[in-house]
C-alpha positions as CSV (number, residue, x, y, z in Angstrom):
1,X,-28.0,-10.7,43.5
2,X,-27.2,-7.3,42.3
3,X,-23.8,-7.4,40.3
4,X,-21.0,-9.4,41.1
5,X,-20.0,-8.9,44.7
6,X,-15.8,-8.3,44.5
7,X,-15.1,-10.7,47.1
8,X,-17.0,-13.7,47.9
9,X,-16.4,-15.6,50.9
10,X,-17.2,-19.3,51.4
11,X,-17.7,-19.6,55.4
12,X,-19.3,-22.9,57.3
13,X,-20.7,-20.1,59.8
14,X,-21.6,-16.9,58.0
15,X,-22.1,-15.1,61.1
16,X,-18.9,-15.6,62.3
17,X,-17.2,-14.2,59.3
18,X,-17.9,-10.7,60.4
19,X,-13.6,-10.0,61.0
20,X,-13.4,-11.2,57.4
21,X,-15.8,-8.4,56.1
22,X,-14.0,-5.7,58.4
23,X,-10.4,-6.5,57.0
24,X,-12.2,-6.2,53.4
25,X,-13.3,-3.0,54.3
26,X,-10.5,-1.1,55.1
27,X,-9.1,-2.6,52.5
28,X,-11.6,-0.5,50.5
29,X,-13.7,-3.8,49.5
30,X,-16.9,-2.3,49.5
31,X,-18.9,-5.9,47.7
32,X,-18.3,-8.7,49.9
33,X,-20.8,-11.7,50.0
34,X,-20.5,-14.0,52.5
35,X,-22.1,-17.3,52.2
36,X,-22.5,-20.6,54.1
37,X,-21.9,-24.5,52.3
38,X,-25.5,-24.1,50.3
39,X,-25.0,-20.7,49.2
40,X,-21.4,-20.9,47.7
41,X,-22.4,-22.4,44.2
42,X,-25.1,-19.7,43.7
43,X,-23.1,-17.0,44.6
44,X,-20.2,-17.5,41.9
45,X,-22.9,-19.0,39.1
46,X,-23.7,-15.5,37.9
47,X,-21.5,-15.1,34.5
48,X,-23.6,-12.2,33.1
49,X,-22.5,-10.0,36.4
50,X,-19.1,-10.5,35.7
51,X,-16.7,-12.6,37.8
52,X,-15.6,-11.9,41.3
53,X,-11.8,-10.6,42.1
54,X,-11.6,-12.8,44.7
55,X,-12.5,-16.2,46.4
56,X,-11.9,-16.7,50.4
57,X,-12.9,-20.3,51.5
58,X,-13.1,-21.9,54.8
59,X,-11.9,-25.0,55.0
60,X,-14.6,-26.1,57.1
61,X,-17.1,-25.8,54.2
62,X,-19.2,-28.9,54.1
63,X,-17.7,-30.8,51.0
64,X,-14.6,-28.7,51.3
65,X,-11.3,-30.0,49.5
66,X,-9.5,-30.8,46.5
67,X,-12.6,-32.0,44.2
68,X,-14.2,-28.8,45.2
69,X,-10.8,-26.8,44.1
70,X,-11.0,-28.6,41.0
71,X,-14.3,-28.2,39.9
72,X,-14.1,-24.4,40.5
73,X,-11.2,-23.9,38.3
74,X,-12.9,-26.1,35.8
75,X,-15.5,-23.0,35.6
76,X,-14.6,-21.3,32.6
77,X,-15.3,-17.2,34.2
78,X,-13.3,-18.6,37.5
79,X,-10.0,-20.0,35.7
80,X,-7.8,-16.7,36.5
81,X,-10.0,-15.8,39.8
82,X,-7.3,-16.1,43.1
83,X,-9.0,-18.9,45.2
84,X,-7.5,-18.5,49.2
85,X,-8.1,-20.9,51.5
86,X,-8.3,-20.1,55.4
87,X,-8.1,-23.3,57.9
88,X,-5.8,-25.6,59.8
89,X,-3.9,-28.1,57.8
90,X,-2.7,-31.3,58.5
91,X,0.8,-31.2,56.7
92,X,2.3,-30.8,53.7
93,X,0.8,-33.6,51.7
94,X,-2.3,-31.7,51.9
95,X,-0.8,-28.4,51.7
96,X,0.5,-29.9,48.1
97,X,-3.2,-31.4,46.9
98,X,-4.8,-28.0,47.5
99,X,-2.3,-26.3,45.7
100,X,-2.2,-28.9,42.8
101,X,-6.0,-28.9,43.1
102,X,-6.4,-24.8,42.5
103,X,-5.8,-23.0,45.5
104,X,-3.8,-20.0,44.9
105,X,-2.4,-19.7,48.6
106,X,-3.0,-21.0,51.8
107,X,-3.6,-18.9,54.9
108,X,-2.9,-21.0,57.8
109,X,-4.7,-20.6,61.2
110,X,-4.1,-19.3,63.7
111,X,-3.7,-16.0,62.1
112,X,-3.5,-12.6,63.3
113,X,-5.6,-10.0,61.5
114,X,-2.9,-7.8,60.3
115,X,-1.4,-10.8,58.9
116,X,-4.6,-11.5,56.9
117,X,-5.1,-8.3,55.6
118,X,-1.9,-8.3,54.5
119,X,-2.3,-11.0,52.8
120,X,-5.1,-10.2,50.7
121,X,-4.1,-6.8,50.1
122,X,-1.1,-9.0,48.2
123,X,-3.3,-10.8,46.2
124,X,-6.2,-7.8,45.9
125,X,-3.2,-5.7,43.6
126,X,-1.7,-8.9,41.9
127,X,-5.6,-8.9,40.7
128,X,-5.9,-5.2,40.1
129,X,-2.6,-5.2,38.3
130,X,-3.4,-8.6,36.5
131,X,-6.5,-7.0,35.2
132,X,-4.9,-3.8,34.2
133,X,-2.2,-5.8,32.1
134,X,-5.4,-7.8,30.3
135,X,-6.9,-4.4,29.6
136,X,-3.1,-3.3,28.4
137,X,-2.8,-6.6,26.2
138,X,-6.3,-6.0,25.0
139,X,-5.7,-2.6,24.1
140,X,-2.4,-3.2,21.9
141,X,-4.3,-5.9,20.2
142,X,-6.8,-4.0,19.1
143,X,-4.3,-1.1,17.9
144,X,-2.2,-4.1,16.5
145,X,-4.9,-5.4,14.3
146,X,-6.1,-1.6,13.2
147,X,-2.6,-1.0,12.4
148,X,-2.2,-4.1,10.4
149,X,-5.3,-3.1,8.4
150,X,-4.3,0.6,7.9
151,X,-1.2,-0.6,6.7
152,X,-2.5,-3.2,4.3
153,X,-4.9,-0.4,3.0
154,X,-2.1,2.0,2.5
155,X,0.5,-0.6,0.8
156,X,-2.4,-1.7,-1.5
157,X,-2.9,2.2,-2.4
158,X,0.9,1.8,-2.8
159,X,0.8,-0.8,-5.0
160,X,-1.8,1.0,-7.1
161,X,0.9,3.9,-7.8
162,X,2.4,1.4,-10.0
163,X,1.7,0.7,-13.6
164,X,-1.0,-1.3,-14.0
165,X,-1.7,-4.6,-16.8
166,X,-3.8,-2.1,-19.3
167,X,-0.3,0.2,-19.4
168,X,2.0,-2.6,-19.6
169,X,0.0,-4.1,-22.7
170,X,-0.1,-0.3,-24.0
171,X,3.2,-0.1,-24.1
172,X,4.2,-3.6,-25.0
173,X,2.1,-3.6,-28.1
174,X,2.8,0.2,-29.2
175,X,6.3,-0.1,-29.2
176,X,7.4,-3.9,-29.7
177,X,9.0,-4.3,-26.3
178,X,8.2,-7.0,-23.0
179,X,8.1,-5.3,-19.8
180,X,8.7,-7.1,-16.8
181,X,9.1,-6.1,-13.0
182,X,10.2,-6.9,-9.4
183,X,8.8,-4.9,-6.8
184,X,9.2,-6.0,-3.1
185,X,9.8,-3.8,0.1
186,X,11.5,-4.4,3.5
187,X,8.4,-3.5,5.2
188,X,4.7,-3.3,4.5
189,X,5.3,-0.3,2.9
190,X,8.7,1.2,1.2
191,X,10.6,3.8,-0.8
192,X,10.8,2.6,-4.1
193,X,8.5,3.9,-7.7
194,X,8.9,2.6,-11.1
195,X,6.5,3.8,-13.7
196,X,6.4,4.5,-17.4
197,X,4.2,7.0,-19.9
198,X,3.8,6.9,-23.5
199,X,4.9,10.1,-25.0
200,X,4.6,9.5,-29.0
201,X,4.3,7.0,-32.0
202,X,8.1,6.1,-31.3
203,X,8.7,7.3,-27.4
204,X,8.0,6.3,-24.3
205,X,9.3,7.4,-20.6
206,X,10.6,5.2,-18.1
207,X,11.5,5.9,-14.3
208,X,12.7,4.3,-11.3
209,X,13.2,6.4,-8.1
210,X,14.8,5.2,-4.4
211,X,13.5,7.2,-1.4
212,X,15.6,7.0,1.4
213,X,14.5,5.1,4.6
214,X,11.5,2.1,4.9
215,X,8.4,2.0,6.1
216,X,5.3,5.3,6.2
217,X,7.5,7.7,5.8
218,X,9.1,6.8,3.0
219,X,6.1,5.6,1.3
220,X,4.3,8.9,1.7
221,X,7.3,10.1,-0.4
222,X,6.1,8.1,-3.3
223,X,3.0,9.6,-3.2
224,X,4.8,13.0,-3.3
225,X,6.3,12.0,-6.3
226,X,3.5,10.3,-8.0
227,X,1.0,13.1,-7.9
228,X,4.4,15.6,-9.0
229,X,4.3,13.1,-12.0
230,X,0.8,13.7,-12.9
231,X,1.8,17.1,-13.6
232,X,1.7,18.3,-17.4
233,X,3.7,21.3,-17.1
234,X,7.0,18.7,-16.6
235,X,9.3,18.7,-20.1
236,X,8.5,14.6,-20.0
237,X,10.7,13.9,-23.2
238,X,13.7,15.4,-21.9
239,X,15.6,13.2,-18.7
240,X,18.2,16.0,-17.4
241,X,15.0,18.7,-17.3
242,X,12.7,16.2,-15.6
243,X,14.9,15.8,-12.7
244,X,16.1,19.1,-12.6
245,X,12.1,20.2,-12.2
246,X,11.7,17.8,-9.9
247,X,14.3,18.7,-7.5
248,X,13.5,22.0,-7.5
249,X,9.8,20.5,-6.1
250,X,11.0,18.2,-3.7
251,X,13.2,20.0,-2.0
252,X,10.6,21.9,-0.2
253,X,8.8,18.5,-0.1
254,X,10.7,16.3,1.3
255,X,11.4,16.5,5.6
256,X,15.2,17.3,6.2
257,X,17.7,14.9,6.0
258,X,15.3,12.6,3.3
259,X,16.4,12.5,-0.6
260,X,15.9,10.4,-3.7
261,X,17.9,8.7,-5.8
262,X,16.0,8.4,-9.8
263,X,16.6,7.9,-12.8
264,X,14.8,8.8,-15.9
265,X,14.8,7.3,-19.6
266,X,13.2,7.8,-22.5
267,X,13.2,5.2,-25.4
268,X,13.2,6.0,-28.6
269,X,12.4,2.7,-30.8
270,X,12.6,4.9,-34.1
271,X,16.3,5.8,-33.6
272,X,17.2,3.0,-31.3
273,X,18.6,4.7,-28.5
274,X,18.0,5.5,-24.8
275,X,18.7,9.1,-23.7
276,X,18.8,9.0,-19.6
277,X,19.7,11.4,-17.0
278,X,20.3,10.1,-13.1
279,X,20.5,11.9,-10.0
280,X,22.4,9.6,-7.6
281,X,21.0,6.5,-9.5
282,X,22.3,2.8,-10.6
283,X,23.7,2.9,-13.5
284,X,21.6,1.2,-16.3
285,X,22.7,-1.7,-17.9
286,X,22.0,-2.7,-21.6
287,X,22.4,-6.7,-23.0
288,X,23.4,-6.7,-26.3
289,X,22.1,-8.8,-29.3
290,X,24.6,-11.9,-29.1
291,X,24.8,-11.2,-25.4
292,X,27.3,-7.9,-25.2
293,X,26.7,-5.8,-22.1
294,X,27.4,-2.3,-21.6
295,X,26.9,-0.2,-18.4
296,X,25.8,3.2,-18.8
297,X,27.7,5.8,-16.4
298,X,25.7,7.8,-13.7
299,X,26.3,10.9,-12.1
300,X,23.8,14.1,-10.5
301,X,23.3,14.8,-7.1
302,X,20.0,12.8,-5.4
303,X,16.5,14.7,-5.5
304,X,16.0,16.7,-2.8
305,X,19.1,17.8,-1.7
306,X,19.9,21.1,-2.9
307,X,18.1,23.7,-5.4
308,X,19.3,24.3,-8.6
309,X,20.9,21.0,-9.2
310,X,21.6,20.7,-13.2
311,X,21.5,17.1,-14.4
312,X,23.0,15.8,-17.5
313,X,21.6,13.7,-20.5
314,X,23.1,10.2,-21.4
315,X,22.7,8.6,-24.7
316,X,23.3,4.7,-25.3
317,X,22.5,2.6,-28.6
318,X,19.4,0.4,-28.0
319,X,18.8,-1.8,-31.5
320,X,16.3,-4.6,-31.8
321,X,17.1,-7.3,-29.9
322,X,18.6,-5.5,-26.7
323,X,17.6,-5.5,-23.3
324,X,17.3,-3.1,-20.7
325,X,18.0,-3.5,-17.2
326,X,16.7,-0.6,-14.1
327,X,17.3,-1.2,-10.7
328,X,17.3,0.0,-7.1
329,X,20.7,0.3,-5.2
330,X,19.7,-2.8,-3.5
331,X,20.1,-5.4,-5.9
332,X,24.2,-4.7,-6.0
333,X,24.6,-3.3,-2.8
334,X,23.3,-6.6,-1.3
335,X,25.8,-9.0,0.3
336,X,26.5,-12.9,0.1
337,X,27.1,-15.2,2.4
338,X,30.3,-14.6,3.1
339,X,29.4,-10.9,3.4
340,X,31.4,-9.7,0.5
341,X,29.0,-7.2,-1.4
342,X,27.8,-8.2,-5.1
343,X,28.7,-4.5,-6.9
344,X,28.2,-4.3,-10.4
345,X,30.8,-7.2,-11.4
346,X,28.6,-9.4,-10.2
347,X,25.5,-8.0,-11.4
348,X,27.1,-8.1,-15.1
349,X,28.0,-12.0,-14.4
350,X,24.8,-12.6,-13.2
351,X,23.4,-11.1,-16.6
352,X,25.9,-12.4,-18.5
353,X,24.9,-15.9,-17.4
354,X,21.6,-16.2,-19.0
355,X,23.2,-17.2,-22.2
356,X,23.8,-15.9,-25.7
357,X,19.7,-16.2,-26.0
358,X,17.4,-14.3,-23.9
359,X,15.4,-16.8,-22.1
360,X,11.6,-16.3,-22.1
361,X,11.3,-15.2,-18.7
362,X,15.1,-13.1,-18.6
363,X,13.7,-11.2,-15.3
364,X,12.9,-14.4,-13.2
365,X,15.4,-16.6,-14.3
366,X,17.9,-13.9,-13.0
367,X,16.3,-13.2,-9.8
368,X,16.7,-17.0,-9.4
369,X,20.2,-17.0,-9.8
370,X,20.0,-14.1,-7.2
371,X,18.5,-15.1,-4.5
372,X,20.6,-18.5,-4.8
373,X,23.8,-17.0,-3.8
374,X,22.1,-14.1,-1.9
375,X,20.0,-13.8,1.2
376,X,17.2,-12.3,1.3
377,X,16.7,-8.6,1.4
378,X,15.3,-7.6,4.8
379,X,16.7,-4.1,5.3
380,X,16.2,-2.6,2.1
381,X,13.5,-2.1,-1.1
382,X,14.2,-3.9,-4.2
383,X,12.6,-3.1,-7.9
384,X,14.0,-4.1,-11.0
385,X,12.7,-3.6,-14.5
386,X,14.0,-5.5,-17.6
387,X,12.7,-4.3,-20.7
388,X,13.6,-6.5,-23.8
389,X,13.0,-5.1,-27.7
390,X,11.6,-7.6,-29.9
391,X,10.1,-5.7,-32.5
392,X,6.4,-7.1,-32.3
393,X,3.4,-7.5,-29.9
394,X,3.8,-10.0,-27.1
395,X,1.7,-13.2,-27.7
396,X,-1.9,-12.8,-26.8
397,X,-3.2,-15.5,-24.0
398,X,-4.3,-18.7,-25.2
């Protein structure tokens, strides 16, 4: 046999099936094989030609009935295939075992030819449609499971925006601090950047920025913003300059309607303070030696927006033994249980908790307390960075 045949039909009298074949054909059938009680197993063996769209069995087949039904379904390429039955039938108990047995529908004789060829033509488009809905589910799987690997290439590039251990350790042992970091999105990929960069013997930068929306737009902004980063000609040591540079940039970036919220810090161990400038940003929050908090005020129109923005520099005391706390809106804006929203009170209590004595893990001990009064944040990015000044190198591993 030459290919699969589109319809085969299973007749005790092959001769006689010659109506059969014509109501195939003007159905626009072209591969019909008709075979008698020997040829039937031969005929539907081939699984290397492909399956037929169709099975038409007489019920006059030597061996004909529900064993046969069964054992044809049992064939792995034939599962799916409509099986019709032509014959007389006795009554409804046996109507019921060759439907129980396989059958997809029984065409009871006598029966005229229009009737029969409307009949198939029935079950010829469920097939065709059937078959275009497999090559439809196989399709979006396919695009599914490239998506999912573009997108788990992109977030990793993402996540390679971010500083990395060598920097941290930099940082940590140049200027006696701990660095430590949440970073989670509401998607695969999201809006939010936090980085740092050493700028002297006694300096370093800090930034956090907010892009708005989730998801591939959004995270191509962060790219935006990383590579304007990278650029030397930005005045690094001085927050209100920074952002103003940077808006200037973004806004013929950034697609209308799309805007950041950042701010930028630098710290200065030598004279213990922390000169910032925000544009639409959190306000930062400093702990204290003894376990004193003060929240820094914010103010400056979000990147992006409008040219010529000017942004203002902040100064707040930051002494040995203080800690510093950056975040994304989401982290306050988030609501309880009972759906009222946390704000800053609650952010301060929730800081204020850990005790007179910053524990060894401050970060993770409050995101605990968190995320045990708060649900978890599905619609929005979440980074925060606490930065604690000790004064000396973190302990080296073991």
């Amino acid at each position: 046999m030459t290919g699969c045949p589109s319809v085969v039909i299973g007749h005790p009298r092959p001769a006689a099936a010659g109506p059969l074949r014509d109501v195939l054909g003007r159905l626009g059938i072209g591969r019909v094989a008709v075979v008698g009680s020997d040829g039937l197993a031969d005929a539907i063996a081939d699984r290397e030609s492909g399956k037929p769209q169709l099975l038409l069995l007489h019920a006059g087949l030597r061996g004909f009935g529900p064993e046969l039904l069964a054992e044809l379904r049992a064939e792995a390429h034939l599962h799916d295939v409509p099986i019709l039955v032509l014959g007389r039938f006795a009554g409804g108990r046996q109507r019921g075992d060759l439907m129980r047995a396989g059958a997809t529908d029984l065409l009871a004789r006598p029966l005229t030819l229009a009737e029969l060829s409307a009949r198939l033509s029935l079950h010829l488009e469920n097939r065709r449609l059937d078959r275009s809905l497999q090559e439809v589910i196989r399709s979006l799987r396919t695009y599914h499971h490239d998506a999912v690997q573009r997108m788990a290439s992109a977030r990793e590039m993402q996540l390679g925006l971010l500083p990395d251990a060598t920097l941290r350790r930099s940082l940590e042992g140049r200027y006696g601090i701990v660095l430590d970091s949440h970073f989670e999105s509401s998607s695969e990929l999201g809006g939010d950047l936090w980085g740092a960069r050493l700028l002297d013997d006694h300096r370093f930068a800090l930034f956090l920025c907010d892009f708005t929306g989730h998801g591939v737009a959004a995270a191509l902004n962060t790219f935006r913003l990383h590579a304007l980063l990278a650029r030397t000609d930005l005045p690094a040591d001085d927050p209100a300059e920074t952002l103003r540079a940077l808006n200037g940039l973004l806004v013929g970036l950034l697609p209308e309607g799309q805007f950041a919220a950042m701010i930028y810090a630098v710290v200065d161990v030598a004279a213990e303070r922390l000169v910032y400038a925000t544009a639409g940003a959190p306000k930062p929050l400093i702990r204290r030696p003894g376990g004193g908090l003060e929240v820094g005020p914010s103010c400056g129109l979000p990147l992006g927006i409008a040219e010529s923005v000017q942004y203002r520099n902040r100064s707040l005391g930051f002494p040995l033994g203080s800690s510093l706390l950056l975040f994304s809106d989401a982290l306050y804006e988030a609501r309880g249980w009972d759906g009222g929203m946390l704000g800053y009170d609650g952010l301060v209590d929730l800081v204020r908790g850990l005790g007179d004595d910053i524990p060894e893990r401050p970060l993770g001990c409050l995101l605990d307390r968190y995320f045990a009064t708060m649900p978890p944040l599905f619609a929005d990015d979440l980074t925060v960075l606490w930065i604690s000044r000790t004064g000396r190198p973190p302990p080296g591993p073991d």
